[in-house]
C-alpha positions as CSV (number, residue, x, y, z in Angstrom):
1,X,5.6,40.2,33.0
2,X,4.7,43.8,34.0
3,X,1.4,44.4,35.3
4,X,-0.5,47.8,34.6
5,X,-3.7,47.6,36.5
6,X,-2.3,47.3,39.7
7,X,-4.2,50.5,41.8
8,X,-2.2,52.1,44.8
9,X,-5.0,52.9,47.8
10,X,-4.5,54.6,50.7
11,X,-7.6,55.2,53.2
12,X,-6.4,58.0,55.3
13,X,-8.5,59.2,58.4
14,X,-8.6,62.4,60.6
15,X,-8.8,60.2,63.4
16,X,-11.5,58.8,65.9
17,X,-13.2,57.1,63.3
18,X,-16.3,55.3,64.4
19,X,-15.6,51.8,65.9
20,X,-18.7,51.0,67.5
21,X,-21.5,52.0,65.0
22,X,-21.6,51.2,61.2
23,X,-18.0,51.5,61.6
24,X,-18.2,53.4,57.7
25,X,-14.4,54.2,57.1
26,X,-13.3,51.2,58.9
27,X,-15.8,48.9,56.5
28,X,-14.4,50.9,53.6
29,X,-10.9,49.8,54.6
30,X,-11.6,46.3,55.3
31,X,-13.9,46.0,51.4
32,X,-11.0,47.7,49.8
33,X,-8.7,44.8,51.4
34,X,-10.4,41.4,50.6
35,X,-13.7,41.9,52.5
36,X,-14.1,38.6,54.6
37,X,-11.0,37.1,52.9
38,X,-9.1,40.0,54.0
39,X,-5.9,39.6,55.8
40,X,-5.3,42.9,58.3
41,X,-1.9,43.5,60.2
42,X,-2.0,46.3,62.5
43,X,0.4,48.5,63.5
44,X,0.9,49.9,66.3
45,X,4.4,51.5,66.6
46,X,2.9,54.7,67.3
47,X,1.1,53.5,70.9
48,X,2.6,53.4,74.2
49,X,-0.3,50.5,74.8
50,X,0.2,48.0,71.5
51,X,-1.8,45.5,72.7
52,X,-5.0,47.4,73.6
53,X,-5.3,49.2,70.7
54,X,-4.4,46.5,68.8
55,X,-7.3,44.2,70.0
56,X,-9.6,46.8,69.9
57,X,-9.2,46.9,65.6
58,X,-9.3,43.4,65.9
59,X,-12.4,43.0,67.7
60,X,-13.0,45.5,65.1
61,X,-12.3,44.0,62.3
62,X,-13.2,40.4,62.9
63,X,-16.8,41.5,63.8
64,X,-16.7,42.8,59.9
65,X,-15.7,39.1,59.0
66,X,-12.0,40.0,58.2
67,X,-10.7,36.1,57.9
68,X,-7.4,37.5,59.8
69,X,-6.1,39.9,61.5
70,X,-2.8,40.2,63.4
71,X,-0.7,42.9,65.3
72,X,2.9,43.7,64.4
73,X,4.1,45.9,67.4
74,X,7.0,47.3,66.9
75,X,8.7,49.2,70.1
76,X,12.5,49.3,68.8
77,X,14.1,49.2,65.0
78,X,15.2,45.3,66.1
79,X,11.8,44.2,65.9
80,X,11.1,45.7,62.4
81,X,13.5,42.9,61.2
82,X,11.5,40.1,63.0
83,X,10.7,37.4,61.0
84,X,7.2,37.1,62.2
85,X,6.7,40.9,61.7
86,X,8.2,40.7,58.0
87,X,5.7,37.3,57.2
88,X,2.5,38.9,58.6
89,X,3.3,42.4,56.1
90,X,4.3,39.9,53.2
91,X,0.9,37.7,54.2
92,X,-1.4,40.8,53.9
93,X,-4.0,42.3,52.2
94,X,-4.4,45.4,54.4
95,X,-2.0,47.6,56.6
96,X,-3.3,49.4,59.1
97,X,-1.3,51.9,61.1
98,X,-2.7,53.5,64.6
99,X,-2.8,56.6,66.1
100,X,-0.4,58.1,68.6
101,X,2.9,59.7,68.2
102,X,3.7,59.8,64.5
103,X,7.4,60.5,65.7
104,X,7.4,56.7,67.4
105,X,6.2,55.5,64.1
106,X,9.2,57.3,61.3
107,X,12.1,56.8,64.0
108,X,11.6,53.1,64.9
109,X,10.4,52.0,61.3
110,X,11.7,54.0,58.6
111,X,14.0,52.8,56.4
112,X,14.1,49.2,58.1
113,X,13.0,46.1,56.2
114,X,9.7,46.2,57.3
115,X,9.3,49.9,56.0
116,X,10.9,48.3,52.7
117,X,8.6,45.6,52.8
118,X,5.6,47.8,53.4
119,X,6.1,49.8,50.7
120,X,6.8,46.9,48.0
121,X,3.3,45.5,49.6
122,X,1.3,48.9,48.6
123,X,3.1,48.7,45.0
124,X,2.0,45.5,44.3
125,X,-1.8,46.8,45.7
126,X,-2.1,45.9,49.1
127,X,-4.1,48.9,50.9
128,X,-2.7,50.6,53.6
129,X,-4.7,52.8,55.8
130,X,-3.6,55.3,58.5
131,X,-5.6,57.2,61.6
132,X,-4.3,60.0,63.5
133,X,-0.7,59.6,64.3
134,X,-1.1,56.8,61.5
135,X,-2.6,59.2,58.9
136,X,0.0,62.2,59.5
137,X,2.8,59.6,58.3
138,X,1.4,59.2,54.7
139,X,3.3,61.9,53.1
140,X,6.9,61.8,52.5
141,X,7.4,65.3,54.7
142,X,5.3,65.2,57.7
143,X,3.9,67.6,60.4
144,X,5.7,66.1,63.3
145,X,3.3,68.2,66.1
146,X,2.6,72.2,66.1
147,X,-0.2,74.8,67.7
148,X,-4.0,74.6,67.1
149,X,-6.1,77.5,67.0
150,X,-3.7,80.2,66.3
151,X,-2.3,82.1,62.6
152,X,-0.1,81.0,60.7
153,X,3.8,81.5,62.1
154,X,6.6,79.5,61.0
155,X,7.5,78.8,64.7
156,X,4.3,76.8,65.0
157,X,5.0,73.5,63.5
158,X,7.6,71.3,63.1
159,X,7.9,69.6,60.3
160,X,10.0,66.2,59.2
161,X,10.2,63.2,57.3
162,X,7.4,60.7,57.0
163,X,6.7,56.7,55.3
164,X,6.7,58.6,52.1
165,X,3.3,57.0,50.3
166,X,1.7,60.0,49.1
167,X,4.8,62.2,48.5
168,X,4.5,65.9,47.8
169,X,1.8,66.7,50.2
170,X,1.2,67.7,53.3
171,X,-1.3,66.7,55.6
172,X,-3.1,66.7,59.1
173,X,-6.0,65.3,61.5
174,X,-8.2,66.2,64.1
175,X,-8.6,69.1,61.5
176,X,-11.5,71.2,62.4
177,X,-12.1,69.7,65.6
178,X,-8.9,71.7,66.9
179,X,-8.4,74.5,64.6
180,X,-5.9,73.4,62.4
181,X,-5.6,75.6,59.3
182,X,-2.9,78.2,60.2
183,X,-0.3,75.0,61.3
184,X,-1.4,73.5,57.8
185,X,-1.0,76.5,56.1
186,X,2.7,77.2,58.1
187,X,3.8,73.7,57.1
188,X,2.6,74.1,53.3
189,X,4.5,76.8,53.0
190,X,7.9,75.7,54.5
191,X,7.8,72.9,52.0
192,X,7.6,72.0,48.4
193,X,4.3,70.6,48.5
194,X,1.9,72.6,46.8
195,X,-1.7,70.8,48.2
196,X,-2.0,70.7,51.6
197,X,-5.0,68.6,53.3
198,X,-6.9,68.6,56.7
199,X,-8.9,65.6,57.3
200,X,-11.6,66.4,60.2
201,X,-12.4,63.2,62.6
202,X,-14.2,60.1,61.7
203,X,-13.6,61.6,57.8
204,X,-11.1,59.5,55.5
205,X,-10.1,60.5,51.9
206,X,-9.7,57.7,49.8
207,X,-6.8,57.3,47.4
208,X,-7.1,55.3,44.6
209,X,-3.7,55.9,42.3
210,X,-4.4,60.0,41.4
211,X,-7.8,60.5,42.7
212,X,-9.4,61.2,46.6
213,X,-13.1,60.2,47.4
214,X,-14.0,61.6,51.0
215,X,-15.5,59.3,53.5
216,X,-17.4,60.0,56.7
217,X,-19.1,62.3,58.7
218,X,-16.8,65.4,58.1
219,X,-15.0,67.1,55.3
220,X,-11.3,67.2,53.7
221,X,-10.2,70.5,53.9
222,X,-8.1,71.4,50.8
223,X,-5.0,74.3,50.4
224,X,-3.3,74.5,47.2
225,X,-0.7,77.0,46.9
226,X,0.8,76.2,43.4
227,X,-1.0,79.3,41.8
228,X,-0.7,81.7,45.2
229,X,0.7,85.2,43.9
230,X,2.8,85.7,47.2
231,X,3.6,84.7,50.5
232,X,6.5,86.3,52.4
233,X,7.8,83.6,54.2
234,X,11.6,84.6,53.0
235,X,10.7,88.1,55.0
236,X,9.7,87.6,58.1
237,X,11.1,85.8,61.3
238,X,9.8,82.7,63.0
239,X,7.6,84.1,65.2
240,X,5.9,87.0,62.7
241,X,2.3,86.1,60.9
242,X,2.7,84.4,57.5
243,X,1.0,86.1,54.3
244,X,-0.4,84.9,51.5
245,X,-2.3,86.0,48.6
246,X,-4.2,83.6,45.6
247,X,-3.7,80.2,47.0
248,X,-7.3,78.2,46.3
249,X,-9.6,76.2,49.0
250,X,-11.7,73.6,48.7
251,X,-14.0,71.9,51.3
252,X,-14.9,68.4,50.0
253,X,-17.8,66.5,52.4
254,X,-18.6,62.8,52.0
255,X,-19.1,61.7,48.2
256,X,-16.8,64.3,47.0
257,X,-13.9,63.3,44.7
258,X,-10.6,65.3,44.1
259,X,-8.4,64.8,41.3
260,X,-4.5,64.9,41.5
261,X,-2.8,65.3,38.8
262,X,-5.5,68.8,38.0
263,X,-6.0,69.5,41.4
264,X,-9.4,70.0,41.1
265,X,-12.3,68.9,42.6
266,X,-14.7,66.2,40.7
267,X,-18.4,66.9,40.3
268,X,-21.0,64.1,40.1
269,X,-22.3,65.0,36.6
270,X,-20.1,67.3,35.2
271,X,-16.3,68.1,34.7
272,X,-14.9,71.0,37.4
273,X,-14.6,73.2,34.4
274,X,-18.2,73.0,32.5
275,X,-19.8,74.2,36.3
276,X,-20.7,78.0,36.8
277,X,-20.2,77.7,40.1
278,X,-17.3,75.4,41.9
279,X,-19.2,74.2,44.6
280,X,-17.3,74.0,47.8
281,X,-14.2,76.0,46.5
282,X,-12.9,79.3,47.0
283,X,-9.7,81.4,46.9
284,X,-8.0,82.4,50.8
């Protein structure tokens, strides 16, 4: 029998998210997973120190009243076919994946049986959250590292595969804290992804199937290029500024919904299109 009400959710943060406080993307996470009959494995692939960030989420999470939560670290491709690791993702209700090196994470899990197993996990509705290194993974083309605080230049970022959850997107962390936009813009426009999104620290947006709800203390920044009128990206060489003319850009805070399949932003009361005024929108 097919089921249809199954929701996909992804809680995706621009890293150093609150731990010690109200801990309000962390609880979101953990509510979204079972609450106190959640089941949380963590993954830590993308650490050089598994075991301490590891047991910091679970001090974490088992102060929330998660009912259990494990660590699956992962330091070579062998261990993503352990047994153990394979029972703990198939025994979950909530993935989590660190931050660190999002390059540790796609070369020693991807396209393993745990990567396999992850995936038919989220399908059948098991969240899975990311932070940092963890959040940069989501997409199914990922900014492997680049430059802050500098234009937009193709030889900025580098760009490769990712875990392939939220395909056609591109995305990135630490967002205004370091001055992303012209690396988020650069990798946008190598790409066929058409929305790009920078997620600022201790911020998350929310996926739930094709809509976003921002969580936190910052903003999701928002580039969508599918209506830009020109770039000249086919002109110029790798180290000459990018152009771009009509692409749209939204800044969503806390509360604020964003719809995918009309790219739009959501407003409370009203439909995108009945407001005057798109709050927190604007062309670049």
């Amino acid at each position: 029998m097919v089921t249809t009400d199954i929701k996909r959710q992804l809680v995706i943060i621009g890293g150093a998210e609150d731990k010690e406080g109200d801990c309000q993307i962390l609880r979101e996470f953990l509510r979204r997973a079972g609450g106190t009959k959640a089941h949380i494995v963590i993954m830590t692939a993308a650490t050089e120190l598994p075991r301490e960030v590891g047991e910091n989420y679970i001090r974490v999470f088992e102060r929330l009243g998660a009912e259990k939560v494990r660590i699956v670290d992962t330091e070579t491709r062998e261990d993503a076919a352990s047994s153990t690791a394979l029972e703990a993702v198939n025994d979950a209700t909530g993935i989590f994946f660190t931050g660190g090196d999002q390059a540790r994470i796609t070369s020693i899990l991807k396209d393993t049986q745990i990567d396999e197993a992850i995936h038919k996990r989220f399908a059948e509705g098991v969240v899975v959250a990311g932070t940092s290194a963890g959040a940069a993974v989501m997409p199914d083309t990922m900014i492997v590292e680049g430059d802050s605080e500098t234009n937009p230049r193709i030889e900025i970022v580098d760009i490769g595969p990712g875990m392939g959850f939220l395909p056609g997107v591109i995305i990135d962390q630490h967002f205004s804290q370091r001055g992303r936009l012209g690396r988020l813009i650069s990798a946008l426009l190598q790409e066929p992804a058409d929305l790009g999104f920078g997620i600022d620290e201790n911020t998350a947006m929310v996926v739930t199937d094709n809509q976003i709800e921002v969580v936190g203390e910052g903003a999701v920044t928002i580039v969508d290029e599918s209506d830009a009128t020109h770039n000249n990206i086919d002109e110029i060489l790798k180290d000459e500024p990018l152009a771009i003319f009509g692409a749209k850009l939204h800044i969503l805070p806390n509360g604020y919904k964003f719809d995918l399949k009309t790219r739009q932003p959501i407003l409370q009361n009203a439909s995108i299109a009945d407001a005057s005024v798109p709050v927190g929108s604007g062309n670049i």
